[in-house]
N, CA, C and O of each residue as an XYZ file, in Angstrom:
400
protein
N     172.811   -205.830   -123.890
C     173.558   -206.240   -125.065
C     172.557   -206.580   -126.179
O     171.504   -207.164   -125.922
N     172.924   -206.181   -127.498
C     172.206   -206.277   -128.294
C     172.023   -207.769   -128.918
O     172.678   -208.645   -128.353
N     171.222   -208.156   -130.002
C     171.231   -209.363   -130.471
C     172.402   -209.360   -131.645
O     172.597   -210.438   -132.208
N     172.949   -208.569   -131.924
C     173.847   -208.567   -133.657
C     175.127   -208.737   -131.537
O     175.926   -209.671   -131.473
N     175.036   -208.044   -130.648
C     176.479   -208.255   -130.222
C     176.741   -209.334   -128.958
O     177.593   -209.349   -128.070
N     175.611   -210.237   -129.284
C     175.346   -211.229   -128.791
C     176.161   -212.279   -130.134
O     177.196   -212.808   -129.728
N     175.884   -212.523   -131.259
C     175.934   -213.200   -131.948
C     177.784   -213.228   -132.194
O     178.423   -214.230   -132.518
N     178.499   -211.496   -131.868
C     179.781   -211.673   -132.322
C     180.400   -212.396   -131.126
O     181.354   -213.118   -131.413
N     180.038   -212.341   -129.825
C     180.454   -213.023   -129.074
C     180.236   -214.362   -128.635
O     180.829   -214.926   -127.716
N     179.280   -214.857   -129.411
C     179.079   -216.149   -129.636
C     179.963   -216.675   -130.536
O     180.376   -217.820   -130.349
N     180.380   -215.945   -131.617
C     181.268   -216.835   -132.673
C     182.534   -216.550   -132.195
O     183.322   -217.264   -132.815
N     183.117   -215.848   -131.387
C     184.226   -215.507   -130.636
C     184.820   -216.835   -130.035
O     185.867   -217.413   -130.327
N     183.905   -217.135   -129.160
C     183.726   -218.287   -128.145
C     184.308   -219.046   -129.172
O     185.369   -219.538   -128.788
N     183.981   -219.371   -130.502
C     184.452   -220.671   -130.944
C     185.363   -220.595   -131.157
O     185.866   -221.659   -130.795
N     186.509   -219.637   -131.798
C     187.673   -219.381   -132.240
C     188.473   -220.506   -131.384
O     188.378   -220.358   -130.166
N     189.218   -221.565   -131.816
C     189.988   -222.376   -130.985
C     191.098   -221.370   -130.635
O     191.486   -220.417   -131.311
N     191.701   -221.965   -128.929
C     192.997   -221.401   -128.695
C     194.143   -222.149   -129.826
O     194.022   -223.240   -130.384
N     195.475   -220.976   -129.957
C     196.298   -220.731   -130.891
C     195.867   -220.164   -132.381
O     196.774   -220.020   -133.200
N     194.534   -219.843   -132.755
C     193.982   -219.640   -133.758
C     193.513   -218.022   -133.411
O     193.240   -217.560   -132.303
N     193.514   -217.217   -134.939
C     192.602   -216.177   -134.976
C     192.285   -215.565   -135.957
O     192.800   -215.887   -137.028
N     191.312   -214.462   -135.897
C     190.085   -214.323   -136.703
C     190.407   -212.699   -137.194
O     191.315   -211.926   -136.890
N     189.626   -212.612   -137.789
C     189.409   -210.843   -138.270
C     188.350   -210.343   -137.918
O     187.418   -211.144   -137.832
N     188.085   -209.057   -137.619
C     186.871   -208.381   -137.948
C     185.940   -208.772   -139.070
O     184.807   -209.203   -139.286
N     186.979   -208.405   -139.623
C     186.402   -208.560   -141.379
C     185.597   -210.051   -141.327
O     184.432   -210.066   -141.724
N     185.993   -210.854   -141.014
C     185.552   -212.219   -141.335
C     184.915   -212.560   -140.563
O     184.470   -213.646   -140.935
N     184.247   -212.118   -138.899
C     183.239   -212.226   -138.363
C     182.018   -211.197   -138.987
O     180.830   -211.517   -138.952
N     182.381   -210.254   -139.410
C     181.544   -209.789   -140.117
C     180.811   -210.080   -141.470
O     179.670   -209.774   -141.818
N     181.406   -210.490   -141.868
C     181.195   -211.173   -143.115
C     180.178   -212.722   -142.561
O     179.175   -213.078   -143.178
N     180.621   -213.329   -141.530
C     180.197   -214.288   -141.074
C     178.826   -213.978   -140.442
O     177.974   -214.862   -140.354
N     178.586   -212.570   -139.949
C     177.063   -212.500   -139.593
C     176.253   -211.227   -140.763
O     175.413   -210.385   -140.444
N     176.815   -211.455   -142.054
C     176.668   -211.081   -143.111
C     176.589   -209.910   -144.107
O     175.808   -209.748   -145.045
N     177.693   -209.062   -143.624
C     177.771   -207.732   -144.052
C     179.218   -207.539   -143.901
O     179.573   -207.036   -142.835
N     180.193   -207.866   -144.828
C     181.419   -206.552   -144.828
C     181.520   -205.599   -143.738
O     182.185   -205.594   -142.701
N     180.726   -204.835   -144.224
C     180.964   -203.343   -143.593
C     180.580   -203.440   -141.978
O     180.495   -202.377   -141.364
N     180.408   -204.366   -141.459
C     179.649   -204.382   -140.195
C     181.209   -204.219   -139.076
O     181.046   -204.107   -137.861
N     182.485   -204.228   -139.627
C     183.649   -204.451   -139.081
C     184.087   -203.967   -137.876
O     184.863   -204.411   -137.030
N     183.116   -202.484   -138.012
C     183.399   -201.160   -136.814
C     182.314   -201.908   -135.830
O     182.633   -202.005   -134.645
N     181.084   -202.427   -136.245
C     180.453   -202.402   -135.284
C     180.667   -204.137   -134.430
O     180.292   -204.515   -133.320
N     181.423   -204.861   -135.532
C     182.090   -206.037   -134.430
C     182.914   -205.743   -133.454
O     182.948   -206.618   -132.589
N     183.919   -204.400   -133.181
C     185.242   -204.668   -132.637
C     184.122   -203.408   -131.555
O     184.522   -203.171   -130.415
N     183.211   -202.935   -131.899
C     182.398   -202.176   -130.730
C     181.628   -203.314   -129.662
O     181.285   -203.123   -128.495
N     181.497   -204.476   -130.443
C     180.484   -205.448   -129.770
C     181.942   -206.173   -128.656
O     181.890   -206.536   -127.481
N     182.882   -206.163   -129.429
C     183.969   -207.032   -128.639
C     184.328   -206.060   -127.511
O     184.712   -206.560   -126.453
N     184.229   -204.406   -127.641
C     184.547   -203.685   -126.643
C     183.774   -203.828   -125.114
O     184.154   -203.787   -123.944
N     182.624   -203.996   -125.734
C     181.430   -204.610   -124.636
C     181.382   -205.780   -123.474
O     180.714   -205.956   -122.455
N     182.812   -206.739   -124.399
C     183.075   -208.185   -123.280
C     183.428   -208.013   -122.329
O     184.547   -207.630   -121.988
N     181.917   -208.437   -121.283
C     182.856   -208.534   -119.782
C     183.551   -209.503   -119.361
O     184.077   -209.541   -118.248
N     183.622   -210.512   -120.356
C     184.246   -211.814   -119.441
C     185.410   -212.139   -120.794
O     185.033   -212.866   -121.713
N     186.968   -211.473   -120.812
C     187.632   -211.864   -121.207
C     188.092   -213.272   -121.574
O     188.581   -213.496   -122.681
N     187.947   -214.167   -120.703
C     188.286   -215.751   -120.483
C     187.777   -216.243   -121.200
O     188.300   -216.787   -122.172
N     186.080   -216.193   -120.840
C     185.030   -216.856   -121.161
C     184.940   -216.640   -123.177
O     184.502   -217.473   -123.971
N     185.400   -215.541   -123.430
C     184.624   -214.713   -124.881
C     186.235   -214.589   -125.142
O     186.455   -213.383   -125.033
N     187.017   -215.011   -125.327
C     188.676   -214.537   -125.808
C     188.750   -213.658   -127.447
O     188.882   -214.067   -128.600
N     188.606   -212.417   -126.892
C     188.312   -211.200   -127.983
C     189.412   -210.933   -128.627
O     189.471   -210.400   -129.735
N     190.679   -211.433   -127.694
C     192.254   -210.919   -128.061
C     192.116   -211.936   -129.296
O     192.912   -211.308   -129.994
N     191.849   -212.695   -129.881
C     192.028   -213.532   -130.741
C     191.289   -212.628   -132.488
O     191.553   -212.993   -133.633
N     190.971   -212.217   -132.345
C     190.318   -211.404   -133.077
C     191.238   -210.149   -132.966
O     191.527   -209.454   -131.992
N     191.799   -210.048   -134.974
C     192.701   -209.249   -135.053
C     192.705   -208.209   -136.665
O     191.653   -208.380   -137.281
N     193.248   -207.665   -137.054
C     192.942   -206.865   -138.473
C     193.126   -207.425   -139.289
O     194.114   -208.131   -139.088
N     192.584   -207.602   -140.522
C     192.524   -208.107   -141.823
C     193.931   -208.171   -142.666
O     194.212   -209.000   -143.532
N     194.978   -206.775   -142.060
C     195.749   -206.757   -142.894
C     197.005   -207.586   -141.999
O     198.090   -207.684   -142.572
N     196.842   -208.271   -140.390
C     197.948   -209.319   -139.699
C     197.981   -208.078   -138.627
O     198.137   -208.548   -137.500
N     197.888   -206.674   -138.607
C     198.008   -205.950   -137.469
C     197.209   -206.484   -136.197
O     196.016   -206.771   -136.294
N     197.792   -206.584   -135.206
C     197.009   -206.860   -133.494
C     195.613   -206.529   -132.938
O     194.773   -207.216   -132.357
N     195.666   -204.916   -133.413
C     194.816   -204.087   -133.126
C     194.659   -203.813   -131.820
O     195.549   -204.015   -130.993
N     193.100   -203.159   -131.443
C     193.411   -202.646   -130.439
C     192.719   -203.950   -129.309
O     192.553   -205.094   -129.734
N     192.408   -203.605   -128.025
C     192.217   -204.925   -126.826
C     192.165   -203.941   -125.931
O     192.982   -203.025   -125.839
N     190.677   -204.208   -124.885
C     190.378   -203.217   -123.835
C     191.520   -203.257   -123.064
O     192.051   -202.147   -123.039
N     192.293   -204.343   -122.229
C     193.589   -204.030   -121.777
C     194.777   -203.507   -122.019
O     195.720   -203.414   -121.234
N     194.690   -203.044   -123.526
C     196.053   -202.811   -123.864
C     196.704   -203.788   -125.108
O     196.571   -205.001   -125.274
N     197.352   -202.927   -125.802
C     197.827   -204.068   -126.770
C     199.273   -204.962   -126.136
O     199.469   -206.168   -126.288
N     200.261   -203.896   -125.335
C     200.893   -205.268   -124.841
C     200.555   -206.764   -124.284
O     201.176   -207.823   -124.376
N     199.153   -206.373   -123.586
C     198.641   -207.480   -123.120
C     197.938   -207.999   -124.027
O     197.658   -209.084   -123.517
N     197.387   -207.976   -125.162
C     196.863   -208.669   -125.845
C     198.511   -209.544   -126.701
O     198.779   -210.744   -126.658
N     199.067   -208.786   -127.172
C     200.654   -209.663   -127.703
C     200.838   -210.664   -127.047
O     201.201   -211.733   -127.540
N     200.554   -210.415   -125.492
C     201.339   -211.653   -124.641
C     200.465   -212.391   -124.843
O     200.678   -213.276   -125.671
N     199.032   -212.323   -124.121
C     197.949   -213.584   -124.496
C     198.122   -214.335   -125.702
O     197.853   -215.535   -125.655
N     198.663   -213.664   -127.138
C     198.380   -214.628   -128.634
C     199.584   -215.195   -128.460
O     199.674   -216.385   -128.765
N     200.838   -214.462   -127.912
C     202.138   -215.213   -127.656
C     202.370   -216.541   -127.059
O     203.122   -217.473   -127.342
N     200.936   -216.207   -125.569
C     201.032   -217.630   -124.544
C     200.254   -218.732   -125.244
O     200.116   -219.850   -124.747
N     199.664   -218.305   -126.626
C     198.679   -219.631   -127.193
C     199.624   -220.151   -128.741
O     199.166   -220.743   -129.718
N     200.730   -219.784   -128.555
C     201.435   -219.898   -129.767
C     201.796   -219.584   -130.902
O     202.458   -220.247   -131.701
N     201.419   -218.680   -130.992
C     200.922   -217.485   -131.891
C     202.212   -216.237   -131.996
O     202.446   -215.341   -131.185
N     203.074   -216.623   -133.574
C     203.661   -215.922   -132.867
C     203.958   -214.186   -133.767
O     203.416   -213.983   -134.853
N     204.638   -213.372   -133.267
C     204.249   -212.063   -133.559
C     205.416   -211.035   -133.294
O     206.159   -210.878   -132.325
N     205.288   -210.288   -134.706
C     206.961   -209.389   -135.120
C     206.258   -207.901   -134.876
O     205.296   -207.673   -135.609
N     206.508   -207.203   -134.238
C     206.532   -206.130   -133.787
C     204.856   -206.305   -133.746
O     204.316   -207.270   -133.206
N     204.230   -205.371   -134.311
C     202.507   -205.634   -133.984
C     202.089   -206.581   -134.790
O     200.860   -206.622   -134.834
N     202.596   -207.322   -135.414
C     201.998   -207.885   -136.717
C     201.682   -209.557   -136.521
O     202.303   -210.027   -135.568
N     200.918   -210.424   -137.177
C     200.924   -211.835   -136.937
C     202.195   -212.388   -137.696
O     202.216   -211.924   -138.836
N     202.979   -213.005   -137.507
C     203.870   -213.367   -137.846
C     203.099   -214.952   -138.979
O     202.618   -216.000   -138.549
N     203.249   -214.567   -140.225
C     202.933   -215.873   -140.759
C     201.183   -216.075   -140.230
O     200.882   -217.081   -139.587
N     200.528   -215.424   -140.445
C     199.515   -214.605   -140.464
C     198.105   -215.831   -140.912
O     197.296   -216.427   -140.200
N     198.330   -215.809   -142.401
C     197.905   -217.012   -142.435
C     197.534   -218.414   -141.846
O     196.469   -218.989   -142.071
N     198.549   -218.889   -141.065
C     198.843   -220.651   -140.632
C     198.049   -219.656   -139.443
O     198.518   -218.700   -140.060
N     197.624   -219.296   -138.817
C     196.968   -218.913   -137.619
C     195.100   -218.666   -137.735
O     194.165   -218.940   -136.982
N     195.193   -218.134   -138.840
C     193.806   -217.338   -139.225
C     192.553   -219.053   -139.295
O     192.547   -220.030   -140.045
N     191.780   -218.688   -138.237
C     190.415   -219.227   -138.255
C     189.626   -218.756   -139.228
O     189.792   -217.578   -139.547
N     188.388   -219.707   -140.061
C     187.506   -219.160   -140.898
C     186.191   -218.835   -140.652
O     185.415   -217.947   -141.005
N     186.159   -219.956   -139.837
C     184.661   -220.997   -139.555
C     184.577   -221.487   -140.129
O     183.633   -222.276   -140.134
């Protein structure tokens, strides 16, 4: 694992449960915009779901996106943390979104 996909899964880790994040804004957070493709490649890399909760991390525009298990299973995980969600989308999108 690299050091840039060391670092997205370090700020992952912090995301509190019921809360979540963007690409966009972990990227931005280890300082580049454009780095967006290569965060959700670093999140593809997590072996320890639990430990690194990647499902929390979602698209800029409230879409789910995608989750090595599957997106139904990622719905249910943001569902079981309170989080709640209209067809793929964050429901009220905002009141959820972590910054750092």
């Amino acid at each position: 694992m690299t050091d840039f996909e060391q670092k997205v899964l370090n700020l992952v880790r912090r995301i509190p449960r019921g809360k979540i994040t963007t690409y966009q804004i972990l990227a931005l957070k280890l300082g580049k915009k454009t780095l967006c493709r290569a965060v959700g490649n670093a999140l593809n890399k997590n072996q320890n779901l639990i430990k690194t909760p990647c499902h929390r991390v979602v698209k800029s525009n409230g879409r789910v996106g995608n989750y090595r298990l599957g997106l139904a299973k990622k719905v249910k995980l943001l569902q079981n943390e309170g989080i709640s969600i209209k067809g793929e989308k964050i429901a009220d999108f905002f009141s959820y979104l972590y910054k750092f």
